[in-house]
C-alpha positions in Angstrom: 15.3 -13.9 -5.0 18.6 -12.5 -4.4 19.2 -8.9 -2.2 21.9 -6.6 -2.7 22.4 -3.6 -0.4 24.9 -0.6 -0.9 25.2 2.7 1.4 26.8 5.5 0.0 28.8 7.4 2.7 27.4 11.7 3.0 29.4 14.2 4.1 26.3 16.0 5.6 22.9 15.3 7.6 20.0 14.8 5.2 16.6 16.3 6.0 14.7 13.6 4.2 15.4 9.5 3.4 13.7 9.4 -0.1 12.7 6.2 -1.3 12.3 5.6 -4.5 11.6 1.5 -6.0 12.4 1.3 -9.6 11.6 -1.4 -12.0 13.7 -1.7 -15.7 11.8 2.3 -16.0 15.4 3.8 -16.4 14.3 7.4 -18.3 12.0 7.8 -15.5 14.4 6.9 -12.6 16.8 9.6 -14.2 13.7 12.4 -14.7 12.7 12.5 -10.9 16.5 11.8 -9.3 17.5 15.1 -11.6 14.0 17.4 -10.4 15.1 15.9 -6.8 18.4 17.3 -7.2 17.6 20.7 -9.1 14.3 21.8 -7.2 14.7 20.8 -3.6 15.7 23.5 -1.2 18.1 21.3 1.2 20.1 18.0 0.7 18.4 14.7 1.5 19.3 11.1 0.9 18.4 9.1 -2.6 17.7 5.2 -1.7 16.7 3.5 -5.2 15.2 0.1 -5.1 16.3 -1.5 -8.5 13.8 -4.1 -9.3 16.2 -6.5 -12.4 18.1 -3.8 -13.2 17.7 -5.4 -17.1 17.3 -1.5 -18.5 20.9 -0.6 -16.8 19.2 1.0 -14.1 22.0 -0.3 -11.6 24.8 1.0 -13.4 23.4 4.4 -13.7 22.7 4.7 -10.1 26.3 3.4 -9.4 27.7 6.1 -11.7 25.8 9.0 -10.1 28.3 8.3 -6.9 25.7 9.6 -4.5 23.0 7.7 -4.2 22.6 4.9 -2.3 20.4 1.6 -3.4 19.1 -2.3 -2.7 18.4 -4.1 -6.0 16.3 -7.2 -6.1 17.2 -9.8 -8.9 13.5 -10.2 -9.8 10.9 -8.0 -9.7 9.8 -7.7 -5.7 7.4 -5.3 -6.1 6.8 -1.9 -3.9 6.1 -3.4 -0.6 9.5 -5.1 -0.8 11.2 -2.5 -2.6 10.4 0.7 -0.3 11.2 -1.8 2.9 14.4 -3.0 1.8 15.7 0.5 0.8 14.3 2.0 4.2 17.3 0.2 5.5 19.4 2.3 4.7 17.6 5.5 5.4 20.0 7.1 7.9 17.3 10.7 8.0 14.4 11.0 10.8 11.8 11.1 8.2 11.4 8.7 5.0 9.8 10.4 1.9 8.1 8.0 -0.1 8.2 8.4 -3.9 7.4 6.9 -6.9 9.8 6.9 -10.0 7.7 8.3 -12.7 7.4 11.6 -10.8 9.0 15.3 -11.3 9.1 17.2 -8.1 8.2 20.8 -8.3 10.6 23.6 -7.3 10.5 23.4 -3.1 8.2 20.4 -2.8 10.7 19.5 0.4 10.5 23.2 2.1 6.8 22.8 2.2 7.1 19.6 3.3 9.2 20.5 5.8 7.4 23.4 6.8 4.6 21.0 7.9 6.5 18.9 9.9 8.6 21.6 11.8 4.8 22.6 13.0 4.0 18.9 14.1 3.3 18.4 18.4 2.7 15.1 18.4 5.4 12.3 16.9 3.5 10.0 15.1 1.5 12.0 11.3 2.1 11.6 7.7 2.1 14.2 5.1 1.4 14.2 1.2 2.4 16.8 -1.4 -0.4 17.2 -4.4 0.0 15.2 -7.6 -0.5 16.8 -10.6 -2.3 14.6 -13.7 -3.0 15.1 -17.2 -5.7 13.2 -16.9 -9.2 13.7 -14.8 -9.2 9.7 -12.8 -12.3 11.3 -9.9 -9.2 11.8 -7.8 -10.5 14.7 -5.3 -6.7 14.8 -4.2 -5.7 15.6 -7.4 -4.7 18.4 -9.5 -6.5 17.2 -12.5 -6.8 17.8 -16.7 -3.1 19.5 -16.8 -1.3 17.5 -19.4 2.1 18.5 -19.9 3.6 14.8 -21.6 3.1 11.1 -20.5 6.8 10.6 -21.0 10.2 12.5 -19.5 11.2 12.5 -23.3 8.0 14.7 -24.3 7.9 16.8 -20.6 7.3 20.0 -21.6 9.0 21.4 -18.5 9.6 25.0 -19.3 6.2 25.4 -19.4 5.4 23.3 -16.8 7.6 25.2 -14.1 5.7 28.6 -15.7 3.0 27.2 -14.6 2.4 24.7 -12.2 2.0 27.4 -9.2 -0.9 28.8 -10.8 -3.4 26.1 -10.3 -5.3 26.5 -6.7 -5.7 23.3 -4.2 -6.5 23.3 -0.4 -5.1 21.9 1.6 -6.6 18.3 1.5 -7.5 14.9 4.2 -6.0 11.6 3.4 -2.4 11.8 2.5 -2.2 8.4 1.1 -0.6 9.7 -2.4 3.3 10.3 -2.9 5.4 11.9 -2.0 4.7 11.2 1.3 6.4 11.8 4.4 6.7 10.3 7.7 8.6 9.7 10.6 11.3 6.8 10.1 10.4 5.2 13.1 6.8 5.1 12.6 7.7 2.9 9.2 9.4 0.6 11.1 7.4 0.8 14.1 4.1 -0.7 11.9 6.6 -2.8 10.2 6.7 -1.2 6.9 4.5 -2.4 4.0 2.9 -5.6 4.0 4.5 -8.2 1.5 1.3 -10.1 1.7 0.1 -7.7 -0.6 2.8 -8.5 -3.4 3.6 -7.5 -5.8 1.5 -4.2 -4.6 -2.1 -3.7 -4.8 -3.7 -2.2 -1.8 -0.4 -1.9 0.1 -1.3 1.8 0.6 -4.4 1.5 2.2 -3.2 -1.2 4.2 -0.2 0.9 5.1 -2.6 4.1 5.9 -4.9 1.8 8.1 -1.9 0.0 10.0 -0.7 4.3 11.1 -4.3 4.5 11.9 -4.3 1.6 14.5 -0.8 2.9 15.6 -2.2 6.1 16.7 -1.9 8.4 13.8 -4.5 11.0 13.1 -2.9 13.2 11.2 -3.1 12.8 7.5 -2.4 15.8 5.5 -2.0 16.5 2.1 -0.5 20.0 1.3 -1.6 22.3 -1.7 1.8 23.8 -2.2 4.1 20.7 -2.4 3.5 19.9 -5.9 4.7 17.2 -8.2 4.1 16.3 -11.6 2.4 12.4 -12.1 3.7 10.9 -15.5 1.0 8.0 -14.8 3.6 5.0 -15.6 1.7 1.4 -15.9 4.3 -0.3 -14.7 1.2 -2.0 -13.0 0.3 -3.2 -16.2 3.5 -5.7 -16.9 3.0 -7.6 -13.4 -0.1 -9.9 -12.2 -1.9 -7.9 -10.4 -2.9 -9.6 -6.8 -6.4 -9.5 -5.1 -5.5 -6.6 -3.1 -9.4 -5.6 -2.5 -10.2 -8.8 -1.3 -6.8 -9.0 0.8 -7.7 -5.7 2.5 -11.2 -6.9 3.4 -10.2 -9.9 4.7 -7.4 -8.5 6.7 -9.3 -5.7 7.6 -13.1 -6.6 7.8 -14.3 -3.3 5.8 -13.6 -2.5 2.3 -11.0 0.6 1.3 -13.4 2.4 0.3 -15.4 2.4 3.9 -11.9 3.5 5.5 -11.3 6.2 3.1 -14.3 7.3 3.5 -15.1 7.5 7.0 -11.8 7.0 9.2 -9.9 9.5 6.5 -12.3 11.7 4.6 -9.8 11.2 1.9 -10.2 14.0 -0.2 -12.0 16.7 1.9 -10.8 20.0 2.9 -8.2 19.6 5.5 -9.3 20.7 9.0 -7.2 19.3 11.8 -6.7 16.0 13.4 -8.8 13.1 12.2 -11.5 11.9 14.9 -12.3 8.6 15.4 -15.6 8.1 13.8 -18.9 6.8 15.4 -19.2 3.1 15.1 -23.2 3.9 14.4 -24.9 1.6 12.9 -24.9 2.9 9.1 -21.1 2.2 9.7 -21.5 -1.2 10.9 -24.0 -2.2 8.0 -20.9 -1.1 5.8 -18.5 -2.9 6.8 -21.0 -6.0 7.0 -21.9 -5.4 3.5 -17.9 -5.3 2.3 -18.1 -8.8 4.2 -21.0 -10.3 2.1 -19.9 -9.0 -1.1 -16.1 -11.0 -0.7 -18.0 -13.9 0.7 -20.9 -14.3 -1.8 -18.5 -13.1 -4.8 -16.8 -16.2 -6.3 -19.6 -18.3 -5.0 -21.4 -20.2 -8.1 -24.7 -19.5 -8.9 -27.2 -22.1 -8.8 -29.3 -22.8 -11.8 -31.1 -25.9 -11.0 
């Protein structure tokens, strides 16, 4: 699998090092690169990951003269993708994005906001995620379908009213965009290729912050973007990520979320560490047993 990496020079200081990892999903790519560029309040660096490139994804980043980009000439997934491009990230702080994503008027001054506030060096940050569809996703801004496709967005009335909906703020910040300082990425040594070509590379990545010392995890209410819900997940095989994780990590996602990040609850500070009781043990033992004992045959004699 061949690399290619180009900088594009800036005349100024970005705020932010967004990474966005792109694969053949060109009307997409164009939809959140244009909301980056029309609702942000300051200037930030664009790093695209092309994955192929087949769609002409390559040559439209090339002719936008601004942004830089890495391509892969097969598909290397997220984990690959947001790495390579975080090469090129010349910001102190990496926003993490997906491509089939509008960003909401002043999702980066909210952002921003919250990481002026921040004491300690090491946290990571969420905006909220808006869905047409209800997936159980506490995070979420659920049930407010405005199109599944850039070509359908029905953005005027969208903008009217996609301030309107209430959301606390929220614990977990696993879900994009997501910000975090640049070194911490590198310091944890990005995401985890193991987990190729994606599948559980979050969690992994939120669990790897949370052995580095990170204990804040904050998702904001105000820093909105809209979630088209893409399946580009749905073109690739899919690896074993819950198995990985477990393996890796001797408890399940699910156990982590629950009781290290609270994902989902109503955001009240810093993140303690939580009692390893035995309730919490007999969790993670069970996550154990169930990857063990799964793809055991069952004997019928």
């Amino acid at each position: 699998m061949d690399f290619i990496h180009k900088k594009v020079a800036l005349d100024y200081s970005p705020i932010f090092s967004i990474l966005i990892p792109s694969w053949n999903n060109i009307d997409y790519l164009k939809c959140v690169v244009n909301s980056i560029k029309k609702n942000s309040r300051y200037k930030h660096q664009i790093i695209v990951h092309v994955n192929e490139g087949n769609d002409g994804s390559e040559d439209w980043v090339i002719a936008q003269g601004d942004i830089s980009y890495t391509k892969s000439s097969q598909n290397s997934g997220v984990c690959y993708g947001f790495n390579a491009a975080s090469h090129l990230a010349t910001a102190e702080y990496l926003v993490f994005i997906d491509d089939d994503m509008y960003l909401c008027p002043d999702w980066d001054f909210y952002l921003f906001e919250e990481v002026a506030k921040q004491t300690d060096d090491k946290w990571c940050i969420s905006g909220t995620m808006i869905e047409g569809f209800d997936k159980g996703n506490a995070c979420v801004i659920a049930d407010k379908n405005y199109g599944t496709h850039p070509s359908e967005f029905d953005e005027e009335k969208f903008l009217a009213e996609y301030a309107t909906y209430p959301k606390e703020d929220w614990n977990g910040s696993q879900w994009y965009p997501m910000v975090l300082p640049t070194f911490v990425y590198r310091a944890v040594g990005g995401l985890s290729v193991e987990f190729f070509p994606g599948m559980y590379s979050d969690p992994d990545f939120m669990i790897k912050l949370w052995h580095y010392g990170v204990r804040y995890y904050k998702g904001l209410g105000k820093s909105r973007v809209y979630h088209f819900a893409s399946r580009s997940t749905g073109r690739v095989k899919r690896n074993d990520g819950r198995t990985e994780f477990i393996l890796k990590w001797g408890m399940s996602s699910n156990t982590f979320f629950k009781n290290y990040l609270k994902i989902g609850t109503k955001f009240l500070g810093k993140l303690p560490d939580p009692e390893e009781n035995f309730t919490l043990r007999l969790k993670k033992q069970i996550d154990r047993w169930k990857v063990k004992f799964k793809s055991r045959p069952i004997d019928i004699s």
